[in-house]
C-alpha positions, 0 to 999 in steps of 0.5 A: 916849508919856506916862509916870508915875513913881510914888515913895516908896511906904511899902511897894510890894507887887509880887506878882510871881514872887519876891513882893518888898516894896519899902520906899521903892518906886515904878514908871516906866510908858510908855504905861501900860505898867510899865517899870521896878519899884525903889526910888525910888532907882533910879527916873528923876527925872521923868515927865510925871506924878508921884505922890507915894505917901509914907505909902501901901502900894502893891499891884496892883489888885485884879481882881473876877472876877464881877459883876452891876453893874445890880444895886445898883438892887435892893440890900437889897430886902425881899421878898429878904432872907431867901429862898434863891437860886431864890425871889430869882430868882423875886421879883427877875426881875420887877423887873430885867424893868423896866430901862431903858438910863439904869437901866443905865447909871446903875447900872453907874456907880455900881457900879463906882465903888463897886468902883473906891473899894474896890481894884478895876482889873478888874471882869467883869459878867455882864449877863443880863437884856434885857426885851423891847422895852427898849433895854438892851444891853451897849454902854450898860455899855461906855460907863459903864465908859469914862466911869470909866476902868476896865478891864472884862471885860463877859460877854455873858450870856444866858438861853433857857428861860423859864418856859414851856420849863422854866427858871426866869426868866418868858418876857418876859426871855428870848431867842432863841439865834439873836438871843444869838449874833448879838449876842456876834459883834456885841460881840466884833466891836466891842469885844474889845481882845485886845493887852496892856492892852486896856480892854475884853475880850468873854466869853460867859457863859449865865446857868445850867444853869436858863435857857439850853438845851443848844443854847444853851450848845453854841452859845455855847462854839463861838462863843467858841471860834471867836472866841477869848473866854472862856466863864463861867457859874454853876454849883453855887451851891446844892443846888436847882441840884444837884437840878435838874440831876439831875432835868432832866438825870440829872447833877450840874452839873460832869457836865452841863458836861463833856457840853457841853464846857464844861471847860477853861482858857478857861472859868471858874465862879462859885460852886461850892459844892457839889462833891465831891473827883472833881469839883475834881480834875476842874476842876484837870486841865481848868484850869477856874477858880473866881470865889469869892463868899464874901459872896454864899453867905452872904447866900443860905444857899448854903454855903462854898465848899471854896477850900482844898481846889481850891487845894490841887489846884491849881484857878484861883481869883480873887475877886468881890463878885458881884451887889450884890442878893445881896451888897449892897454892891461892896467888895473889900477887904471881899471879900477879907477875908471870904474869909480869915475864912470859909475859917478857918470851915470849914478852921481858923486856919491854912487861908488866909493874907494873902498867899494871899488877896491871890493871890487877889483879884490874880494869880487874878483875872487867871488865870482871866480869861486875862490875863498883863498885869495882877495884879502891878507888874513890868516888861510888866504894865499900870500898875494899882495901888491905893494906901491911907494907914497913918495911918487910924483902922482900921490904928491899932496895926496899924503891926505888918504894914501888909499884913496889916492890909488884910485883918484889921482893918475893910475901908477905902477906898482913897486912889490908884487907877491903871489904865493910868497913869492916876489914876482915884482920888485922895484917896478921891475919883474926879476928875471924878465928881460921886458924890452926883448919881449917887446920887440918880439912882441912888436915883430909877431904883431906886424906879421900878424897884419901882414899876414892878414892883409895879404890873405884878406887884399884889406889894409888894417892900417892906415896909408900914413902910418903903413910904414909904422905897422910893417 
């Protein structure tokens, strides 16, 4: 079995059960598999790979706990960028009704590199959009995710109701329930690695309370139940959402999913913005987790989500970038450091330190994603960890507290990241990927993809005065 030896780590920031912060620290791996976690002193002397970490701190990496990785097509898009959440659904399905296989797979790569670059190991994709007659599928995000070597949670979205039947999204990128559930067995079936440091791990997750039935959403959590996955949705992102479910429904949305019996610990919710005291003393009683995206209720207008209130009752948390249409960028750090500001926003100074954040965006994450292998350098968890030069332009006179300045001074880029044992980026680079391809490409199937969309729609996305850029 391979192993790696990982030394001279400036600081080696566990994050395990005492929270040490190793000077002069590294990890021994066999298989992937931590073994050993120390000074480098106590380290063996050799291993069939040998990162030399001097100058770096060292810390887990980072776990993205939602995603809409297809998404980064249609970043900054005009039409979008001052509507609130329902009116951008409205305008973007017609554009994500356009996808093809390659926009898919291209953009999945692209957007997890971008994570992957930014700190994060683990990334959970929410895709939810199957234009019909397209060959969009989940399998094509497995392979690209592959293809970068990072660990990936792919939740088998879903929408129902279309347009005609009440919901939101328009009929034509909708599916039967009987063709979403026979499609989540069929991905479970062929992908779900339930063992520690399995790659790739299955969840159902319906898209919303607006664009899947109760039926479905019934379905779903007795499927997933059956088969031992987890179950993830949105839910109380916005006030829209909180009126419609009271208008179609007669209930709040924690209520509504109470009745579906869709609380619990295998079941985690982005968003929850707007929910009240009785309502996160429920999710803490349920151990129903929380996917906070702080970046994306901003850019929508959808509010602050009361983080410090649910830790303090003992809610799951983990962070994640969400959508790159709403947060238009994939950047953890960034992500982690706007959680800390925004909570000091509404709660004080005080509300959310560096080490509660970096809870967050590690061993949260990897809470709500049900997982006990990852989130932390310690002996049995996987070799997942990031590594960032002190020596860089932002962290200068920040020498003070290295950690700290991870997350309070200008989000950077990471030098090292491993998952498995294995080096996916060195140098700030990923080995083996030619980024400004994959950009080009990228940028070609997005412009496609608007054009498509505005010729099938006669409505222009993009502004006159920039018309040239987007074509």
């Amino acid at each position: 079995m391979p192993t790696t030896l990982l030394r001279h780590a400036d600081l080696l920031v566990t994050m395990d059960a005492d929270r040490q912060v190793i000077p002069d620290g590294g990890i021994f791996a066999t298989d992937g598999m931590i073994q050993t976690v120390g000074p480098t002193a106590e380290l063996p002397d050799e291993a069939d790979h040998v990162i030399e970490a001097s100058g770096m701190v060292v810390l887990p990496g980072l776990i993205n706990t939602h995603h809409h990785l297809y998404q980064t097509l249609t970043r900054a898009l005009p039409a979008v960028q001052d509507v609130e959440l329902f009116d951008w659904l409205r305008n973007l399905y017609r554009v994500w009704g356009e996808l093809t296989g390659e926009a898919v797979h291209v953009s999945t790569k692209l957007g997890l590199a971008e994570l992957l670059l930014s700190g994060c190991t683990t990334v959970s994709d929410l895709f939810y959009v199957f234009p019909d007659g397209s060959d969009v599928s989940i399998d094509i995000e497995i392979n690209a995710a592959r293809e970068l070597g990072v660990r990936f949670h792919p939740g088998r979205g879903s929408m129902s109701r279309g347009k005609s039947q009440g919901g939101l999204p328009p009929d034509e990128v909708v599916q039967t329930e009987e063709a979403i559930l026979y499609d989540s067995e069929r991905l479970i079936h062929t992908y779900h690695e339930p063992a520690p440091g399995g790659m790739v791990r299955i969840d159902l997750a319906p898209c919303s309370p607006f664009s899947v039935s109760r039926k479905g959403m019934e379905a779903t959590r007795d499927l997933g139940r059956r088969e031992a996955v987890r179950l993830h949705t949105h839910l109380a992102e916005t006030l829209d959402e909180e009126r419609y479910c009271l208008k179609t429904y007669g209930m709040r949305p924690v209520a509504l999913m109470e009745e579906l019996g869709w609380l619990g610990p295998d079941v985690w919710f982005a968003h929850m913005v707007h929910v009240n005291e009785a309502e996160i003393a429920q999710l803490a009683e349920t151990g129903t987790g929380v996917a906070h995206c702080p970046s994306s209720n901003m850019r929508l207008g959808s509010g602050i989500a009361p983080i410090v209130p649910m830790l303090e009752a003992g809610v799951p948390i983990g962070l994640a970038v969400d959508g790159s249409a709403s947060n238009d960028s994939s950047h953890m750090l960034a992500e982690a450091r706007q959680a800390l500001l925004l909570q000091r926003v509404r709660y004080g100074a005080g509300a959310l330190s560096v080490t509660q954040v970096l809870e967050l965006a590690t061993l949260g994450g990897a809470r709500i994603l049900g997982r006990d292998d990852i989130g932390a350098l310690a002996p049995g968890k996987a070799a997942d960890l990031i590594g960032v030069h002190r020596d860089r332009l932002e962290y200068a006179g920040a020498q003070h507290d290295p950690i700290g300045a991870l997350l309070l001074c200008a989000p950077a880029w990471v030098d090292l990241a491993m998952v498995q044992g294995e080096v996916r980026v060195w140098n700030g680079a990923i080995p083996g990927l030619d980024l400004p391809a994959l950009i080009a490409r990228h940028n070609t199937l997005a412009a496609e993809l608007v054009a498509r969309a505005e010729e099938r729609y006669g409505q222009p996305l993009c502004e006159r005065v920039w018309r040239k850029a987007c074509s």
